[in-house]
N, C-alpha and C positions, 0 to 999 in steps of 0.2 A: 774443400779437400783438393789435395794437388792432384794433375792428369797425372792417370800411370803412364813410365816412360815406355817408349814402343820398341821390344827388342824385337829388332828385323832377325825370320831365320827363313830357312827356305827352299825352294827350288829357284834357282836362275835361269830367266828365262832369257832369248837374246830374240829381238825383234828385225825385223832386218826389210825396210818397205825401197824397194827401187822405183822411182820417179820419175817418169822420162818426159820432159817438157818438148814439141816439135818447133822449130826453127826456120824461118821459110829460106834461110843463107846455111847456118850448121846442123850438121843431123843433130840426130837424137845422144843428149846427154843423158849420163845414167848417175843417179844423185843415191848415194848411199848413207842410208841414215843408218844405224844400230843403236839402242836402247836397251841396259840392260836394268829389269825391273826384279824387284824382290815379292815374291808372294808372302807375307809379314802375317806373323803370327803374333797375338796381340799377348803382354806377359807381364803383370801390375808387379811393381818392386816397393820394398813397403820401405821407406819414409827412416834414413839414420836419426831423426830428431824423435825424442820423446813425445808421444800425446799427451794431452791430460786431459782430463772430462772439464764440462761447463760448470759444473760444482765447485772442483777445484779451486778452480778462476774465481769464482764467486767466495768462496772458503778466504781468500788470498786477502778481498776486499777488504775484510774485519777491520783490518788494522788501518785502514782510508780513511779515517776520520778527519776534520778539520781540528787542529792545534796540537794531533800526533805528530810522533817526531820522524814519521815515514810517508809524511808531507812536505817535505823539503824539495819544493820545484824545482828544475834548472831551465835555462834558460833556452837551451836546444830541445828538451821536451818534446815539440811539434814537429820533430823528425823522424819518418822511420818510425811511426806509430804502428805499436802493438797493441793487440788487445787489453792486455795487463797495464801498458800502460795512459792509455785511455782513461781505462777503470779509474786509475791513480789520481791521475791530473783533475777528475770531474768532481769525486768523490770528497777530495782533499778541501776543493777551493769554489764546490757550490753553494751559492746564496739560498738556497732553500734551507737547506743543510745546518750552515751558522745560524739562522735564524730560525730553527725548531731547537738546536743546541739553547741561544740566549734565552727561549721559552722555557725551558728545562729548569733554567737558571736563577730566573725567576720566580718562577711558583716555587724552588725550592725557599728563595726568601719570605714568599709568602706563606708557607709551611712553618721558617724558624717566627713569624711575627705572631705565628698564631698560637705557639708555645708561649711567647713572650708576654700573652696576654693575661699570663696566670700569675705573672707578679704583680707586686702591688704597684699602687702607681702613688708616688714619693714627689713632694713639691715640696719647694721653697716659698714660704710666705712671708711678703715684707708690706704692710699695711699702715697708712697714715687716714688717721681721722681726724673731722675737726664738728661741733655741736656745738649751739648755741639758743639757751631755750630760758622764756620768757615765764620769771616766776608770776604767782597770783599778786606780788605787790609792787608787779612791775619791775622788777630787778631782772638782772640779765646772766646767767648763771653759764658761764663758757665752759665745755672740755675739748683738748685734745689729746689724742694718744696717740703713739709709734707700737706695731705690734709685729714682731719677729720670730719666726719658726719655721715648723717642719708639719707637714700632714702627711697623713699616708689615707688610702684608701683599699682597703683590700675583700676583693672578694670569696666570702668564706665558702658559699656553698651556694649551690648553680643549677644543681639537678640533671649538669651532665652539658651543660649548653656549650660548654668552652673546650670539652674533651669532642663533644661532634665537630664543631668547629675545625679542630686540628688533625681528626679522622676525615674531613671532607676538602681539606687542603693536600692530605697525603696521597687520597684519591685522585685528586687535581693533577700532582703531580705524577702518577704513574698515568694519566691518559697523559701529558706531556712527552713522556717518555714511551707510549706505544706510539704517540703522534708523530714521534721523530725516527721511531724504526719502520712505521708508515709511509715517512718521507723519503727513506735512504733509500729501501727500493723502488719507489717509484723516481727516482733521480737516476737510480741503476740500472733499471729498465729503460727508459728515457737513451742514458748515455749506451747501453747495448744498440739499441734498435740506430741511433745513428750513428757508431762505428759499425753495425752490418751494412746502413746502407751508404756509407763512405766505401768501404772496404769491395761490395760489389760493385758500386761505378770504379773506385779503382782497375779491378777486374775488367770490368767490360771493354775501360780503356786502352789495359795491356792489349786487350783480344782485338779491339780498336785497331791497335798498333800494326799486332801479327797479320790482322788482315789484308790489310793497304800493300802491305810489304809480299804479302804473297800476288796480291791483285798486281803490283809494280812486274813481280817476276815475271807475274805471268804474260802482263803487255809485250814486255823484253822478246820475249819466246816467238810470241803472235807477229811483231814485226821483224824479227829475226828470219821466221820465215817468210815471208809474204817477200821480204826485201832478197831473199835467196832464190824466190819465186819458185817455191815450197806451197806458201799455203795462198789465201786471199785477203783482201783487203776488207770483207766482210768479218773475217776472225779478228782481225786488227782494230779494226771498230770497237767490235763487242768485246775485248779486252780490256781498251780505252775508256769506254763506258765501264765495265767494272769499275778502274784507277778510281774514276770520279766519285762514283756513287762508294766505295772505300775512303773516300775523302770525305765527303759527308759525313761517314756514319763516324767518321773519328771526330770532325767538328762538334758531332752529337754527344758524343761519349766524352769530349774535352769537357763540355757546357758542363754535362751531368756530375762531371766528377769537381768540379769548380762549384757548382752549387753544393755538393756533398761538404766538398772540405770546409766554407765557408759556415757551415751550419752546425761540423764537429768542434769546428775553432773557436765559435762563440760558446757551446756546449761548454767546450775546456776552460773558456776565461783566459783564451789565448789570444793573444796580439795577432794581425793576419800574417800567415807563412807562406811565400808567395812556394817556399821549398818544402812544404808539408808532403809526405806520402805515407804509403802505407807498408808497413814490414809485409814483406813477402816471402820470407825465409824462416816463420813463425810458422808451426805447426798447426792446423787447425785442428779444433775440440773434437774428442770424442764424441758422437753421434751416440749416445747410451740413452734409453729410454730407462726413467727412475722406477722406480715398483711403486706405484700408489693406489692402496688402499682402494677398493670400488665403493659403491655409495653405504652408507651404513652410520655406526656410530662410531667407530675410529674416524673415518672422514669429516665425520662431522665435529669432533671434539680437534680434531687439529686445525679445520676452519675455523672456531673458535678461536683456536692460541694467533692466530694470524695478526699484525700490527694495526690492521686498519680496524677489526672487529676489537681487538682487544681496550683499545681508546676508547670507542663507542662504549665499552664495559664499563670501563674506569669513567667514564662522566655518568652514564646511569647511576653510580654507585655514589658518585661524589653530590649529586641532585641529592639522593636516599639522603648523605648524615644532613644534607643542609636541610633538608626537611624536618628530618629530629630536632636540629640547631631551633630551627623557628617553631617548632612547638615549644620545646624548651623552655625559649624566651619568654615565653608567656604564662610563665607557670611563679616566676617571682626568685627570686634569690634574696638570700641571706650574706652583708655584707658586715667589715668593720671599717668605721671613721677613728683617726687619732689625732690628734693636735698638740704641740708642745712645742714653748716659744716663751719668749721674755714680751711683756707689755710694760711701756711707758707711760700713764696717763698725767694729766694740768685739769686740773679743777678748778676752776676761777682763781689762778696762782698759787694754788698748793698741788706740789708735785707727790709723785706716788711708783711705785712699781713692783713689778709679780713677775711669777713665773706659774705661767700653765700649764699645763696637762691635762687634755681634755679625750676622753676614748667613748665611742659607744659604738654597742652593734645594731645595724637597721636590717629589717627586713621590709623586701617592697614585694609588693603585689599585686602586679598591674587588672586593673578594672575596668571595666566596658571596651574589650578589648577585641569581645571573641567577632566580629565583623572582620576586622583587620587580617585577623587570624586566619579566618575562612579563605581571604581572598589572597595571603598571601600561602597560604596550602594550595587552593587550587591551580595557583599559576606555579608552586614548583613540581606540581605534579603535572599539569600540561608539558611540560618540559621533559622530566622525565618518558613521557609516553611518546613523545615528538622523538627521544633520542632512540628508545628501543625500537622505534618504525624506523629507522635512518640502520640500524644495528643488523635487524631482521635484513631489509633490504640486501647490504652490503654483504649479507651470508650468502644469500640469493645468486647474488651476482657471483660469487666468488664460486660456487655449486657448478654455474652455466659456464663461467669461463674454464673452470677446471678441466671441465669434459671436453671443454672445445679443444683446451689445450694439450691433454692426452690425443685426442683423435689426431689435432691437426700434427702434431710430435710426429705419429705412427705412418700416415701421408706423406709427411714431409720426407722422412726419414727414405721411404720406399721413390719417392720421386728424387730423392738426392742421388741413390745407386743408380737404376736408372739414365739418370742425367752423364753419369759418368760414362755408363756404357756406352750411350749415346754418340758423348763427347770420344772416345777412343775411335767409335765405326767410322766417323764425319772424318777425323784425322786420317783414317787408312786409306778412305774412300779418296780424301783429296790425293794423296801423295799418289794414287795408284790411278788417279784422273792423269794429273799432271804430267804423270810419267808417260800413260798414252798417249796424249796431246805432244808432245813431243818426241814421242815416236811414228806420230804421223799416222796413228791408226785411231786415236779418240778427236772428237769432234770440241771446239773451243764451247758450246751448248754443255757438253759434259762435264767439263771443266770448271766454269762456271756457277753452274747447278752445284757443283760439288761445295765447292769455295762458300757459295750461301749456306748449303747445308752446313760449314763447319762455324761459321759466323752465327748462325743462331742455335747452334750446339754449345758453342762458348758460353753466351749467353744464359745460357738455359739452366745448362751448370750452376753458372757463378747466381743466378737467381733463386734453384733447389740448394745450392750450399747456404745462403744467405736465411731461406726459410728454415729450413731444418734446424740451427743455430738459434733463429727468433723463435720457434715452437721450447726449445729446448727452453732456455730461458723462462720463457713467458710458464712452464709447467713448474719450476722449479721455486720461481716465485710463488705463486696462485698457490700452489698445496701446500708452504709452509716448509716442505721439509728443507729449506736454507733459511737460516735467521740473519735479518739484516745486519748492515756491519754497525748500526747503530750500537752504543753504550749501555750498557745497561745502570 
């Protein structure tokens, strides 16, 4: 959230310190400082740019898909990065992403094979013989024949085996498809959490910047007078010593924000920018805690619909028909054979030839089977039980994170005002340090103190704005009420 700007209003005050240095050649000079300071009245002005809440943002995402046509990267992308488009860039062109999509894609093929399996299966027969058998008077009695056609093979009746089959392929592919709206948010989250913490070392390093620059003013000042022989050469020092130690904290905060952008840049699938920053002229989200549901069975039936449980559903369920599938199997089917083709046969040099047509229906009935049976039942039920434990679990978690996440929202949300407050005192405090110090009635210790105190106000800020944003998020996910921008 941006500092509210500081309308000065006030009493003016005029300082007025006479300084008389002794001379042991000229008398006494009389050094006239005045200082006019403002007693500032602190007065937040609210913000010409529209807000919009963390949902929104997230609402926006939908359309982030990879192979959508509102994935069309440019090339400057990595500039003057907003939140939105962060989102964009991550959403559009992450490899988790295309490759829960090509799983999608798949099982759906494996879905049409297993429809496919209800036709018959049609072959072309092309067959050469050749026989040569030994009569009782010792004669040698040759055949050969050429036999040409068509078989078909079709399965009449199943007892259900081929319909579980393609009921447990459909299953397949709607865990596919919760797996993938499983993956968008946690790619979302992911890409949130480091545009926050790009966006705050950005932050810290503007505050970085403003520091140094007040710390310079204020050396100016310290030897300004020292050299007018005004103050000492102790002030001058400890001025000095600020510059430095401002120097540091900005080498610090360059490091930070260099490691950030490097880590958002790989995020995005971006080439290194050595010009990468962050919009700073973008609004920051509303701070709205969402209304959710306390623990009960609403809460629990929307944990439920959540991406990550609802996969875990959809494979329990898809286990279920293949279990049916392999009972099934074992119960026998009722099929038909056809055959129809032209044969050629040579009889010891008398030729001959026909046409066949040959149909019947089998039924098989598999025997001594029930071992196999057993043991392929109890390992898709081990399975099954292994997935509902992993199912249970992941509700668990999403229970304990939920709460954490509502609390931590409510925390965050109050340390983020707060932080502001904060930040506005530290700013008054400095300006009205500053101003004393150079009016030659505050002490360069005062001054100092103060300058710290706004340097880790800044900070403090830009690390409650950063949390309150990650709570926001992290609730909005966890409860459900944002559906991923996954496809349905």
């Amino acid at each position: 959230m941006r500092t509210p700007k500081l309308v000065t209003t006030g009493i003016l005050v005029s300082l007025t310190l006479t300084c008389a240095s002794a001379s042991a050649v000229a008398g006494q000079q009389t050094l006239q400082l005045s200082q006019s300071l403002s007693i500032a009245q602190i007065k937040t002005t609210s913000s010409s740019a529209k807000r919009i809440s963390v949902a929104d943002i997230l609402e926006q995402s939908k359309s982030w898909m990879p192979g959508t046509e509102s994935c069309a990267i440019k090339a400057d992308q990595g500039k003057n990065l907003s939140l939105t488009k962060t989102l964009q860039i991550v959403l559009c062109q992450h490899p988790q992403l295309v490759e829960a999509r090509a799983r999608i894609e798949e099982q759906m093929a494996e879905v049409n094979l297993s429809k496919l399996e209800r036709r018959p299966d049609v072959q072309t027969v092309l067959q050469y013989t050749a026989e040569k058998d030994r009569q009782a008077n010792f004669s040698d009695a040759t055949r050969k024949g050429v036999t040409a056609g068509l078989s078909a093979n079709w399965v009449l009746f199943d007892f259900g085996q081929q319909s579980a089959n393609i009921r447990a392929a459909n299953r397949q592919l709607d865990s596919a498809i919760a797996f993938e709206k499983s993956v968008s948010l946690t790619v979302l989250r992911e890409a949130l959490e480091q545009y926050i913490s790009a966006s705050t070392a950005w932050a810290n390093l503007v505050a970085a910047q403003k520091t140094l620059k007040i710390a310079q003013r204020t050396e100016e000042f310290a030897r300004a007078r020292y050299e007018s022989k005004v103050g000492n050469q102790i002030d001058q020092l400890q001025a000095k010593t600020a510059v430095h130690q401002a120097q540091l904290g900005l080498l610090q905060a360059q490091g930070e924000w260099e490691d950030a952008k490097t880590t958002l840049a790989v995020a995005m699938g971006l080439p290194e920018q050595k010009d990468l920053t962050i919009d700073s002229t973008e609004p920051d989200p509303a701070l709205d805690v969402p209304e959710i549901a306390e623990a009960g069975t609403a809460q629990m039936e929307r944990l439920r619909q959540h991406p990550s449980v609802k996969a875990l559903e959809s494979q329990i369920l898809a286990i279920e028909e293949r279990r049916e599938a392999s009972r099934l199997s074992y119960i026998g089917q009722v099929s038909l054979d056809f055959f129809t083709g032209r044969v050629n046969d040579e009889i010891s040099g008398f030729q001959a030839s026909r046409t066949n047509a040959i149909g019947n229906i089998r039924a098989s009935i598999p025997l001594f089977t029930s071992d196999i049976q057993q043991a392929q039942e109890l390992k898709l039920l081990k399975q099954q039980t292994s997935v509902q434990a992993e199912q249970e679990e992941a509700i668990r978690e999403l229970q304990k994170e939920l709460k954490q996440a509502r609390q931590g929202l409510l925390l965050s949300r109050n340390t983020h005002t707060i932080s502001n407050q904060l930040l506005n005192t530290a700013e008054l405090a400095q300006e009205m340090a500053l101003g004393r110090f150079k009016a030659g009635v505050g002490s360069i210790i005062e001054l100092l103190d103060a300058q710290t105190a706004l340097t880790n106000a800044r900070r403090q800020q830009a690390g409650a704005k950063a949390d309150a944003l990650r709570q926001q998020v992290r609730l909005l996910l966890v409860s459900g009420q944002f559906q991923s921008p996954a496809s349905n």
